[in-house]
C-alpha positions as a LaTeX table, in Angstrom:
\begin{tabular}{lrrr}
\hline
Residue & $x$ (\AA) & $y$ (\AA) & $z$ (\AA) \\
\hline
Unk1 & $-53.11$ & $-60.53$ & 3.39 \\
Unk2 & $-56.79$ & $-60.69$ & 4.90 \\
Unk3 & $-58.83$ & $-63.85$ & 3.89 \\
Unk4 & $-60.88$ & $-63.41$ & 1.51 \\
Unk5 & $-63.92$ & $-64.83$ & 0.21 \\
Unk6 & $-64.70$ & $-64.64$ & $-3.63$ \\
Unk7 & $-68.01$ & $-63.54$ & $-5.26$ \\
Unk8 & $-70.06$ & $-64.85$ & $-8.02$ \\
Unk9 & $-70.13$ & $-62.38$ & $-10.77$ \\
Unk10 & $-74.38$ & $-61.93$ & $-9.70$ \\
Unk11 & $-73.21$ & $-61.54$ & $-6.31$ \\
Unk12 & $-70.64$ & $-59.08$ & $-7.31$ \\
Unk13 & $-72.79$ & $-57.04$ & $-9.54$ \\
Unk14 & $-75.58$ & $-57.16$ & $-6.91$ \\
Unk15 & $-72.89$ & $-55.77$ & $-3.87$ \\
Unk16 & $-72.16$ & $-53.15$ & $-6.61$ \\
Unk17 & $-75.70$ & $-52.05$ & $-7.15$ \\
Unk18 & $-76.37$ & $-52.12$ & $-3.24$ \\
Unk19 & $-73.14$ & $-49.73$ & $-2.86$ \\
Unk20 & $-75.42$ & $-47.63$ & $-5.32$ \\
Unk21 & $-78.12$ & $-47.00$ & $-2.47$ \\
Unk22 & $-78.50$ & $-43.77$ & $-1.02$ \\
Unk23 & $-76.66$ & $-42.34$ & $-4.09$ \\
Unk24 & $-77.27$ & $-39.90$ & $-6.66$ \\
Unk25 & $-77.50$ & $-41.88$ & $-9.69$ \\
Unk26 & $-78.89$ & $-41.49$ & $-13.16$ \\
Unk27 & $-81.34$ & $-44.09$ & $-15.12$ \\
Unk28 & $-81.67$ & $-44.09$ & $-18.75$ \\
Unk29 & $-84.64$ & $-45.86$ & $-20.20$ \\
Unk30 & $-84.23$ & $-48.45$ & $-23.26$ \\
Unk31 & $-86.48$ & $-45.08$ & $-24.67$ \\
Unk32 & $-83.98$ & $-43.20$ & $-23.99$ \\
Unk33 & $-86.07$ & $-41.16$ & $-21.22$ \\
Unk34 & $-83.11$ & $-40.16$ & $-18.17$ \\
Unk35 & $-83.92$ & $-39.82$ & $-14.27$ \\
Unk36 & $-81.51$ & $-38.30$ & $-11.96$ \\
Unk37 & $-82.52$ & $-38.97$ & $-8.40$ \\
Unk38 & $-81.26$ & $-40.92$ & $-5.19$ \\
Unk39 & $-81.20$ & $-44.80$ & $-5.52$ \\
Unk40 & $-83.67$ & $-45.85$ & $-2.48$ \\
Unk41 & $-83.99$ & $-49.62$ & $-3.52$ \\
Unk42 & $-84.10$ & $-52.36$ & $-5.79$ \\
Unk43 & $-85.26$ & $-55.76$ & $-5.91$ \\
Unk44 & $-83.28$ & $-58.65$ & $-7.52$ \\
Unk45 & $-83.75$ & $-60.69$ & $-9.78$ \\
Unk46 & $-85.81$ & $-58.12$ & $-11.98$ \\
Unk47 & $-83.60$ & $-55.20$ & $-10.76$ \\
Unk48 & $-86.65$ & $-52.90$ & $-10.08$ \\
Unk49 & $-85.90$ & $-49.87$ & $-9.29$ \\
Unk50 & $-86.76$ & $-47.36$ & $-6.62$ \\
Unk51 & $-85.53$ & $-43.52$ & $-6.74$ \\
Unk52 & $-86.08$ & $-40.76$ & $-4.32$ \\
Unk53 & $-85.74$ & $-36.77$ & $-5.49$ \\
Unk54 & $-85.96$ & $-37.70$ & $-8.74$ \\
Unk55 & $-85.39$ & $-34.50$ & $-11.59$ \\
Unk56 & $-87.38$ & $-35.70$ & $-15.03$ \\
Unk57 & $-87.32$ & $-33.48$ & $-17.61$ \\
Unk58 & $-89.65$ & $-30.74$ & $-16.78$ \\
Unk59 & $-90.43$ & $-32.02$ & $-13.30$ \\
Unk60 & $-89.69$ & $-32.91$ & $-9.72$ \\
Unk61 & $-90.57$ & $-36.54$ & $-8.44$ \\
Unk62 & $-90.87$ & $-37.38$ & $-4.94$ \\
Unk63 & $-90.40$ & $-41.55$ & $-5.60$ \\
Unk64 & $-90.33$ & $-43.08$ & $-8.61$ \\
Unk65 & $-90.60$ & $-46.73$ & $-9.34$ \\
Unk66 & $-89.05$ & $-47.84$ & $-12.72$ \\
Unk67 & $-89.43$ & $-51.81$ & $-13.42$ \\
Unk68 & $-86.19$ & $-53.62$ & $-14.40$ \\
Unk69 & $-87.39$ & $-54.53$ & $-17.57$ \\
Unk70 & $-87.54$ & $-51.18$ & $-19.41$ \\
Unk71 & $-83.39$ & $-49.96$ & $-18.00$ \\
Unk72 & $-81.07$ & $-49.33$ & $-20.14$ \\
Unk73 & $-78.17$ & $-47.97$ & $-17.58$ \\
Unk74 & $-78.15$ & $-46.69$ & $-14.09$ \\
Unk75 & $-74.95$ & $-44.49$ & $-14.39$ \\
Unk76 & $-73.53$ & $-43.47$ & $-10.87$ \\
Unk77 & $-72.04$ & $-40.24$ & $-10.37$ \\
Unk78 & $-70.43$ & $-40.52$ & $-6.73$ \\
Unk79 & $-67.19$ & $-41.77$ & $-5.60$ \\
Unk80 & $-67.26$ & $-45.37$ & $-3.95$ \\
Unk81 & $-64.81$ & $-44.61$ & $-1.34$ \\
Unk82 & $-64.70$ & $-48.11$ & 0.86 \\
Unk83 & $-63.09$ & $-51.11$ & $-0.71$ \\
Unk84 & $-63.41$ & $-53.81$ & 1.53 \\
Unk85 & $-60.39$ & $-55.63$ & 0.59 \\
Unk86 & $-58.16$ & $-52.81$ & 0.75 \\
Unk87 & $-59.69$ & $-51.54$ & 4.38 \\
Unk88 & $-59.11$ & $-55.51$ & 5.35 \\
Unk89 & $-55.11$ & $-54.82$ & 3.91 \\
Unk90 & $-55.16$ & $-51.43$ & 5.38 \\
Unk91 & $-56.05$ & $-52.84$ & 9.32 \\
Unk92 & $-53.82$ & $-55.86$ & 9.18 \\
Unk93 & $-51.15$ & $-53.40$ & 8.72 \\
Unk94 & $-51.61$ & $-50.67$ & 10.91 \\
Unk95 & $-52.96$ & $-52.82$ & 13.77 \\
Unk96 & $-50.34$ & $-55.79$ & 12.69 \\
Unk97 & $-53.40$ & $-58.30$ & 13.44 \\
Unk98 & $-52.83$ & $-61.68$ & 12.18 \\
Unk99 & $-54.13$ & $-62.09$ & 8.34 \\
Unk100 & $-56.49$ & $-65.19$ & 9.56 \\
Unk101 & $-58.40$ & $-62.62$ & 12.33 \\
Unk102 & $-59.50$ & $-60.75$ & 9.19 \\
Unk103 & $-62.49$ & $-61.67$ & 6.48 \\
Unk104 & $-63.64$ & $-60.09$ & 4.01 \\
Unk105 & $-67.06$ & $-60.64$ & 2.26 \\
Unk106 & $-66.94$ & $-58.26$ & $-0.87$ \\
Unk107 & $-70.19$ & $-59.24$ & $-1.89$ \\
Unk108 & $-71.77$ & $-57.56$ & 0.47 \\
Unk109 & $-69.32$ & $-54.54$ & 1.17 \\
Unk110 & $-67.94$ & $-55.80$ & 4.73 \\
Unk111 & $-64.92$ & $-56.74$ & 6.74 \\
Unk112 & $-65.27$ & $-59.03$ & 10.20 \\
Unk113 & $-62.62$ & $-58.72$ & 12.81 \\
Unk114 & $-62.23$ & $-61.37$ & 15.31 \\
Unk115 & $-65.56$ & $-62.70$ & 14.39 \\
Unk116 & $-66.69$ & $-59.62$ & 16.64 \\
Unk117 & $-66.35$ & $-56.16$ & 15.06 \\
Unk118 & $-68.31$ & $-55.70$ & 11.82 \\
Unk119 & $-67.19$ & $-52.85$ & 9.42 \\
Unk120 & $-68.85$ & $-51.42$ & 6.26 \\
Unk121 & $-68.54$ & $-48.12$ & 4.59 \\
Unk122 & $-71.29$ & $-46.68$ & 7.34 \\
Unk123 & $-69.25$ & $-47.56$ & 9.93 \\
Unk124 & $-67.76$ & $-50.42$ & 12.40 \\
Unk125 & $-70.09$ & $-52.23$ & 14.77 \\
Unk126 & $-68.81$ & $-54.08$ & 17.56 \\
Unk127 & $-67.17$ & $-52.76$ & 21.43 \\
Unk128 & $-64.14$ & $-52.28$ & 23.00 \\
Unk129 & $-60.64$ & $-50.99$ & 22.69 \\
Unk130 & $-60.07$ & $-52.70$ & 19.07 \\
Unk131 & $-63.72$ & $-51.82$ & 17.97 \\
Unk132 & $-62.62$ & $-47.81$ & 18.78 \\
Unk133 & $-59.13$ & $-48.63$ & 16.91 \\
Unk134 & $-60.57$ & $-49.71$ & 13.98 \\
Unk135 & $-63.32$ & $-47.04$ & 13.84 \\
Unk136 & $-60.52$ & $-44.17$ & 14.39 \\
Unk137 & $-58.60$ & $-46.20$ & 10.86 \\
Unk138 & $-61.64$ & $-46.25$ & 9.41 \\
Unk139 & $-62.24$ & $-42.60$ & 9.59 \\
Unk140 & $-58.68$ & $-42.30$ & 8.55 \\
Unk141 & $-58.91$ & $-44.73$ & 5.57 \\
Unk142 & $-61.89$ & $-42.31$ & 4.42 \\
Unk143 & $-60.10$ & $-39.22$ & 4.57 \\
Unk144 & $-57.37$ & $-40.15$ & 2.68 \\
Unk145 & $-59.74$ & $-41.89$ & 0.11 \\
Unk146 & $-61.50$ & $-38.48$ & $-0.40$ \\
Unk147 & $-58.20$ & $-36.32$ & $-0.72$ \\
Unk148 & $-57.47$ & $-39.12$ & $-3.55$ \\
Unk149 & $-54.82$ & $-40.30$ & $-1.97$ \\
Unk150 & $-54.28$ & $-44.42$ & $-1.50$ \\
Unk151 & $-54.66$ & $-45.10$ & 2.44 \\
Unk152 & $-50.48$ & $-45.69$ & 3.85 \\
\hline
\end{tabular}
């Protein structure tokens, strides 16, 4: 089993909300006004909001801001495919790399390997023959993740 380190709760919620960018999401004021659009940014503490392509009723929105204060929900309707913990799980047994060579920060949605190679659900950073490996399983991981199917 990879090493891992534990999050807060905050921390937790925050990595959750920051898997959220680039997403189609949908925002429902404490008014009960909704916004469908893609989650750009946020800020924390106040949780500010910032959405791209936004549908509004009656209307197209190019950005919209919404401050933190007036949210209700931000419901997500996309699949989270990458699990860092699992992908960390997942290498360790196909590569059959020593549990120790593996960490895994969940807070912030990556997995080191070697101290060297860097991979998050965009993809692995890092060089060489173990850095291709591990993008290749990566890819893998993915596909099998979208066809439903829990990575072997």
């Amino acid at each position: 089993m990879a090493s891992i380190m534990s999050p807060t709760p905050t921390r937790r919620f925050l990595a959750e909300l920051q898997n959220l960018v680039g997403k189609r999401v949908e925002v429902v004021l404490v008014n009960g006004q909704r916004y469908r659009g893609t989650l750009l940014g946020f800020d924390h503490p106040e949780l500010n909001l910032v959405l791209g392509d936004v549908e509004a009723e009656r209307e197209k929105v190019p950005r919209l801001f919404l401050m933190g204060r007036v949210i209700a929900e931000i419901r997500a309707y996309e699949l989270m495919l990458f699990d860092a913990r699992e992908f960390a799980d997942y290498i360790v047994r196909k590569l059959g790399l020593r549990p120790d060579a593996v960490r895994v920060y969940e807070d912030a949605g990556v997995v080191v390997v070697y101290n060297s190679i860097r991979v998050t659900a965009n993809g692995v950073e890092g060089a060489g023959t173990l850095a291709a490996k591990i993008s290749y399983l990566l890819k893998e991981y993915l596909e099998a993740k979208r066809r439903g199917e829990k990575p072997a």
